[in-house]
DOMAR-851716 format. One record per atom (N, C-alpha, C, O): residue number from 0; atom name; y, z, x. Coordinates in steps of 0.05 Angstrom, whole numbers. Example, Ala and Ser with C-alpha at 12.3 -4.5 7.8 and 13.67 -1.06 7.14 Angstrom:
REM DOMAR-851716
    nr   atom    north       up     east
     0      N     -114      156      264
     0     CA      -90      156      246
     0      C      -66      156      264
     0      O      -66      169      285
     1      N      -45      142      257
     1     CA      -21      143      273
     1      C        1      157      258
     1      O       23      161      268
REM end
This chain:
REM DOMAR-851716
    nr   atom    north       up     east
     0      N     1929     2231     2176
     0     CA     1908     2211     2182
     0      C     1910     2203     2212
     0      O     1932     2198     2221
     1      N     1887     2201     2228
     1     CA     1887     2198     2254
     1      C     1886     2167     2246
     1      O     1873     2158     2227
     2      N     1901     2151     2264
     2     CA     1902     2126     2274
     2      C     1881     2114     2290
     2      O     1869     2128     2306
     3      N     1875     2085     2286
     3     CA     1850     2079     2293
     3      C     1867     2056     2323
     3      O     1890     2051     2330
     4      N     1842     2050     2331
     4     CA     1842     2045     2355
     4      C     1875     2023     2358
     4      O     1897     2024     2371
     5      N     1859     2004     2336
     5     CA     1877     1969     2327
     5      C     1910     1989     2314
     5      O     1928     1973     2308
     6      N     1915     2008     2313
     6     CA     1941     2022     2302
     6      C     1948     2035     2320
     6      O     1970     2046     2315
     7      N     1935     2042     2347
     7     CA     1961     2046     2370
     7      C     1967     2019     2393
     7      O     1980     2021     2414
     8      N     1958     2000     2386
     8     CA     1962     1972     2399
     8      C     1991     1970     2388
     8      O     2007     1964     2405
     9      N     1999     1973     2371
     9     CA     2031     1974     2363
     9      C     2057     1986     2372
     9      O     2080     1977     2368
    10      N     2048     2014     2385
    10     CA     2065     2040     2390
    10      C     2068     2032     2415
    10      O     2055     2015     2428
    11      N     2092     2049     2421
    11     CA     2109     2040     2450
    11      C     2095     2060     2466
    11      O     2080     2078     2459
    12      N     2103     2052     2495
    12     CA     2099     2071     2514
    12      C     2101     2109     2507
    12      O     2085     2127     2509
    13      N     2119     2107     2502
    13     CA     2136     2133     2490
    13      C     2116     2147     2468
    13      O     2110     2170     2464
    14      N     2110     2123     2456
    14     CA     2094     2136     2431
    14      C     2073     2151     2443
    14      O     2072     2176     2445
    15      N     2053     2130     2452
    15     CA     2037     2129     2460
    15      C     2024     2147     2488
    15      O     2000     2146     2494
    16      N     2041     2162     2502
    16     CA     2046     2184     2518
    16      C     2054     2210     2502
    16      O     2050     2232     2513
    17      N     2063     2210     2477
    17     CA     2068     2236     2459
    17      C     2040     2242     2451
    17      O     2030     2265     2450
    18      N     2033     2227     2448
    18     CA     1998     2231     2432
    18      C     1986     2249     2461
    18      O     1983     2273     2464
    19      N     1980     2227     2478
    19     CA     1965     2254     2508
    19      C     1974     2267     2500
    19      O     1960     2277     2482
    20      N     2006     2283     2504
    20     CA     2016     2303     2512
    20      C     2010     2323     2499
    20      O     2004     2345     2508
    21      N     2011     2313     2465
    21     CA     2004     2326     2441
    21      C     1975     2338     2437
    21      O     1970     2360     2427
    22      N     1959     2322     2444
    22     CA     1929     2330     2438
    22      C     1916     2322     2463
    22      O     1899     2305     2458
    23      N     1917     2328     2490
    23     CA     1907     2320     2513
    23      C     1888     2312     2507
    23      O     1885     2288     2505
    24      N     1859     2338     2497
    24     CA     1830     2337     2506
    24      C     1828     2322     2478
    24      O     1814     2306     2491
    25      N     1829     2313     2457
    25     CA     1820     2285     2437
    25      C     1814     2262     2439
    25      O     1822     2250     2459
    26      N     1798     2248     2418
    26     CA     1785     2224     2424
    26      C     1813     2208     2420
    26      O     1817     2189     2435
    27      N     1830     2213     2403
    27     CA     1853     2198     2396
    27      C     1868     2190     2426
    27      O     1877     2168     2433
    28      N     1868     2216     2444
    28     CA     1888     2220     2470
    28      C     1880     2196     2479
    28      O     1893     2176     2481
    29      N     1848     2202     2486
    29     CA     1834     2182     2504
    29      C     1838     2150     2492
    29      O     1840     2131     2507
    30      N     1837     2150     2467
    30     CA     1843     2122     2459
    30      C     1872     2112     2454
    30      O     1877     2095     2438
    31      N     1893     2127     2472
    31     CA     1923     2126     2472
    31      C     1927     2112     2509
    31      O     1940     2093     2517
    32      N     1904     2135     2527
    32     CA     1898     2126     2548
    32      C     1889     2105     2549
    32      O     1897     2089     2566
    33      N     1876     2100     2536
    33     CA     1857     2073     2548
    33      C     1883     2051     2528
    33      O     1885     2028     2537
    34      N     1896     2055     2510
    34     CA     1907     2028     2511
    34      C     1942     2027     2530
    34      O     1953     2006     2537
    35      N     1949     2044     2533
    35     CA     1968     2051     2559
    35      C     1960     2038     2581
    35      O     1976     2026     2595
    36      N     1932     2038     2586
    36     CA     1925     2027     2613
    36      C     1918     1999     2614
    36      O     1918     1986     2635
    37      N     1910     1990     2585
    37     CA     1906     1959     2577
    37      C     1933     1950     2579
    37      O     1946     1936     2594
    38      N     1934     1953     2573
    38     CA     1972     1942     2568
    38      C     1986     1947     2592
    38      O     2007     1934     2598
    39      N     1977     1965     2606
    39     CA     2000     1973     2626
    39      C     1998     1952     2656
    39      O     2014     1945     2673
    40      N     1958     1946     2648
    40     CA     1954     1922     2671
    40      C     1956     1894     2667
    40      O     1960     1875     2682
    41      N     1952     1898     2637
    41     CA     1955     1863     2623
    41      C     1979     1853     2624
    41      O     1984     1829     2627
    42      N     2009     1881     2617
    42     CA     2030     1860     2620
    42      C     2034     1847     2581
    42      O     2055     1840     2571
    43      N     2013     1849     2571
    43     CA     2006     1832     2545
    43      C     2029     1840     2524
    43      O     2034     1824     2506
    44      N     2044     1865     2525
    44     CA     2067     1868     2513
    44      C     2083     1893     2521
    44      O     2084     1917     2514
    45      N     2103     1866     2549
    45     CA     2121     1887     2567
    45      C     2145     1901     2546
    45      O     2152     1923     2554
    46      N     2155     1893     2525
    46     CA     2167     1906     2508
    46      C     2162     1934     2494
    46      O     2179     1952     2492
    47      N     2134     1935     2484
    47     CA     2132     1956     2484
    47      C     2119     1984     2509
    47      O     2123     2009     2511
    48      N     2103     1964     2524
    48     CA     2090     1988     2552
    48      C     2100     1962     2574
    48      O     2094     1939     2570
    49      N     2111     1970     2592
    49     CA     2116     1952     2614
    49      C     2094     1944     2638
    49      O     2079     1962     2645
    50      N     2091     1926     2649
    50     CA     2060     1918     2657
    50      C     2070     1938     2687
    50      O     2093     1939     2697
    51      N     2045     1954     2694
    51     CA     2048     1972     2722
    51      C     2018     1974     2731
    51      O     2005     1991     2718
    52      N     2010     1966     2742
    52     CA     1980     1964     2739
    52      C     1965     1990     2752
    52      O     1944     2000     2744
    53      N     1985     1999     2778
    53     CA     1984     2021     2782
    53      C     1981     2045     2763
    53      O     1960     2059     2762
    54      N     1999     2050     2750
    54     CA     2005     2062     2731
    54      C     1979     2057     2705
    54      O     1971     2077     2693
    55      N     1969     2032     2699
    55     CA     1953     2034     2686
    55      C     1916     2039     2694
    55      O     1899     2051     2681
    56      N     1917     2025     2718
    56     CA     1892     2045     2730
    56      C     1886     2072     2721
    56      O     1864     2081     2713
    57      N     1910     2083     2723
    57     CA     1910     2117     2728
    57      C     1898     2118     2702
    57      O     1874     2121     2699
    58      N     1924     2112     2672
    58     CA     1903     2119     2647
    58      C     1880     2105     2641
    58      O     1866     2113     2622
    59      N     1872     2080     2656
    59     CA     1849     2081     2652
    59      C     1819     2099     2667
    59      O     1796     2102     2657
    60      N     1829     2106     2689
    60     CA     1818     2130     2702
    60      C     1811     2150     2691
    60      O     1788     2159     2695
    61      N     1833     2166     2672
    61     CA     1842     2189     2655
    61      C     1813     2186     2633
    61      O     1793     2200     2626
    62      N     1822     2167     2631
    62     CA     1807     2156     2598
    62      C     1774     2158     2602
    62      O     1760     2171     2586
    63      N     1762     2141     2630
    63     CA     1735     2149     2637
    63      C     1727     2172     2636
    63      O     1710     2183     2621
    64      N     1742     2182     2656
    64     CA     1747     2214     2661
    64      C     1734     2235     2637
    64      O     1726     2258     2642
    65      N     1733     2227     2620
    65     CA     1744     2238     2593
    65      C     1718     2218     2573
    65      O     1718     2217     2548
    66      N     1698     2206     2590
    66     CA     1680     2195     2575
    66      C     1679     2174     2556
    66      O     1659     2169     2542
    67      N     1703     2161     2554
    67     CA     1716     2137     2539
    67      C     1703     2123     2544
    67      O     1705     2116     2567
    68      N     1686     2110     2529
    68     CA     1664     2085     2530
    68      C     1675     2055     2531
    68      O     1669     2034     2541
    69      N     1694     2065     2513
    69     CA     1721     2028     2521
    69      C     1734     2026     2552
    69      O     1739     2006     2566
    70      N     1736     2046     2556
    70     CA     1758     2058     2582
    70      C     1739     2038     2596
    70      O     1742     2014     2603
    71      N     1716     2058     2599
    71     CA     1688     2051     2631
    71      C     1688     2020     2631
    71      O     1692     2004     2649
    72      N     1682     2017     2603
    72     CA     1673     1977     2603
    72      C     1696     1966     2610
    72      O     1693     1944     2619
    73      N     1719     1972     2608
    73     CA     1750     1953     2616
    73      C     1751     1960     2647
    73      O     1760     1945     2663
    74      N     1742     1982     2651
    74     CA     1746     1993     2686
    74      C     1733     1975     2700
    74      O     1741     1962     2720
    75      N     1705     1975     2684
    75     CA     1677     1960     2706
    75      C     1685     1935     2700
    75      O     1693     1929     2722
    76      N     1688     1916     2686
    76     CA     1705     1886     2695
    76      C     1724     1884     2712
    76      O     1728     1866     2728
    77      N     1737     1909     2708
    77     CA     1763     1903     2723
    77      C     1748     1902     2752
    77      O     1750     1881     2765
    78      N     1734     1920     2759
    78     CA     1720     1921     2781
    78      C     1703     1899     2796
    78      O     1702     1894     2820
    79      N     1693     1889     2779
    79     CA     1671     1863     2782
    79      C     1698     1837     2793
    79      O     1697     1824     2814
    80      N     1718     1836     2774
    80     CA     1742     1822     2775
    80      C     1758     1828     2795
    80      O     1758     1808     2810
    81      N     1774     1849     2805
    81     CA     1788     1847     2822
    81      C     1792     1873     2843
    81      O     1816     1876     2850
    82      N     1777     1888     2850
    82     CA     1764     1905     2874
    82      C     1753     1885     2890
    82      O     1739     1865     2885
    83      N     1765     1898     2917
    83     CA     1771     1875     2943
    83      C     1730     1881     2956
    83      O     1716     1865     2968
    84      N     1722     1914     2947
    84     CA     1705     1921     2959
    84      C     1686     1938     2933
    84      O     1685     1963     2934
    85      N     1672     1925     2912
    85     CA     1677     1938     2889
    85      C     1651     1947     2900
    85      O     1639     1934     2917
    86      N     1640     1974     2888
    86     CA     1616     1992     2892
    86      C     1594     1972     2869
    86      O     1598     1970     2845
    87      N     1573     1960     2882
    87     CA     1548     1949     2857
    87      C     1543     1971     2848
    87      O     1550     1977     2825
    88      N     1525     1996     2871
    88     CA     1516     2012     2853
    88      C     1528     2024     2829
    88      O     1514     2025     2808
    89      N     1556     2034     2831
    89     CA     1571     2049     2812
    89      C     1580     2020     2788
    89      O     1587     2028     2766
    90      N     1579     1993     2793
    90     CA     1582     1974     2768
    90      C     1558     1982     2753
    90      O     1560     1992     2731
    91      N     1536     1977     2766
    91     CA     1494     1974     2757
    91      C     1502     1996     2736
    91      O     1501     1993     2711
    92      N     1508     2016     2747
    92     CA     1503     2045     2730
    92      C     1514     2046     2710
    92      O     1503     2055     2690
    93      N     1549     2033     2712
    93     CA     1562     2032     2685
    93      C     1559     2014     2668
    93      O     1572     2011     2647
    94      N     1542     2000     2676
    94     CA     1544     1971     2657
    94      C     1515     1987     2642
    94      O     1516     1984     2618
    95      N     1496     1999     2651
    95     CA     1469     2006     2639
    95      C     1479     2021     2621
    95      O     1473     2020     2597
    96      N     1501     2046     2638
    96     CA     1508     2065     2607
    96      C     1520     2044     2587
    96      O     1505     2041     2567
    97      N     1539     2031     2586
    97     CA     1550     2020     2569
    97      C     1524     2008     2551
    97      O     1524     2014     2527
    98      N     1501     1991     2564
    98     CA     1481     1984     2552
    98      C     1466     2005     2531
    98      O     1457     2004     2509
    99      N     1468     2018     2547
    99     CA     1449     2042     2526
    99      C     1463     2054     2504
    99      O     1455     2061     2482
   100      N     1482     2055     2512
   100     CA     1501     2075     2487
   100      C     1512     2056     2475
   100      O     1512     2063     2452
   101      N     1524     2030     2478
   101     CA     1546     2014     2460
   101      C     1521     1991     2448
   101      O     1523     1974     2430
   102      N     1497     1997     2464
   102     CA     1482     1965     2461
   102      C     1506     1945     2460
   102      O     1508     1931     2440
   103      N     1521     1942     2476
   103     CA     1535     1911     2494
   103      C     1522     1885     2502
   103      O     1510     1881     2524
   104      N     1523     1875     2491
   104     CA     1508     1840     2493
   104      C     1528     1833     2520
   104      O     1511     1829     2538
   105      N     1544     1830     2529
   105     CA     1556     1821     2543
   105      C     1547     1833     2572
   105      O     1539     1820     2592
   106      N     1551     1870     2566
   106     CA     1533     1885     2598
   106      C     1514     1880     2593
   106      O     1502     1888     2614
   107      N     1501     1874     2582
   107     CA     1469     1868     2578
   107      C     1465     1844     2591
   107      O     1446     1840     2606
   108      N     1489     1823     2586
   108     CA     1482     1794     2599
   108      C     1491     1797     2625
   108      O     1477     1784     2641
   109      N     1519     1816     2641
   109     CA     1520     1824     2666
   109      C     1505     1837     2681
   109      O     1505     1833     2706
   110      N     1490     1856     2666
   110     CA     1475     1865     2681
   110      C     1447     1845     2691
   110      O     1435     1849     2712
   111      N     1441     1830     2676
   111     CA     1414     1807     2683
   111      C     1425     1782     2701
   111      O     1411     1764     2709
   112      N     1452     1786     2707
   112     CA     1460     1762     2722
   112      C     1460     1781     2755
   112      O     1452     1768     2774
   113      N     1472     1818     2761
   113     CA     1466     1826     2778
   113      C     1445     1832     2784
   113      O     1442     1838     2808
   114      N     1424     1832     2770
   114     CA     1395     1847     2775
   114      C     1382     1815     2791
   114      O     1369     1816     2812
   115      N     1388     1790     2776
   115     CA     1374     1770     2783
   115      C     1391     1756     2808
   115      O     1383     1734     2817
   116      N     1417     1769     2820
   116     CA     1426     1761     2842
   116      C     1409     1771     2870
   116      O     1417     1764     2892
REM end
């Protein structure tokens, strides 16, 4: 049984890097990446993944990379949030995909607050 998103929030670092290793190109990998990289910038549980934000960029990088629709929307906040020089155009674009494919109420409401700035 493949594990769902809320069942690798539990697994350690370790774990959670066997899975990439194991099945790189999978949606599972990508959703091992993307919570490696949540965790790795949140800090939210240094016991099991230790906070490196560096380090979590990257899987969350990985994770876009790779078409992760959770990945992009945690990237593009992060971006809006704390990029010293963040690209609008490249937010506009990801917040629309996210719109179109996730229908996101939230990019839907970011995006009407950049369009009307």
């Amino acid at each position: 049984m493949i594990p769902a998103l809320h069942q690798l929030e539990i697994m350690t670092e370790a774990e959670l890097e066997a899975i990439v290793h194991k099945e790189p190109a999978s949606k599972l990998a990508d959703d091992a990446r993307y919570t490696l990289g949540r965790f790795s910038i949140e800090g939210s549980f240094p016991d099991r993944v230790p906070r490196n934000e560096k380090e979590g960029l990257f899987w969350i990088k990985e994770a876009v990379s790779h078409d992760h629709l959770p990945a992009l929307e945690y990237k593009t906040y992060y971006n809006i949030r704390f990029e010293k020089h963040p690209s609008i155009k490249k937010i506009v674009e990801s917040l629309e995909k996210i719109v179109k494919i996730n229908k996101s109420t939230m990019a839907c409401a970011t995006l009407a607050k950049f369009c009307a700035a």
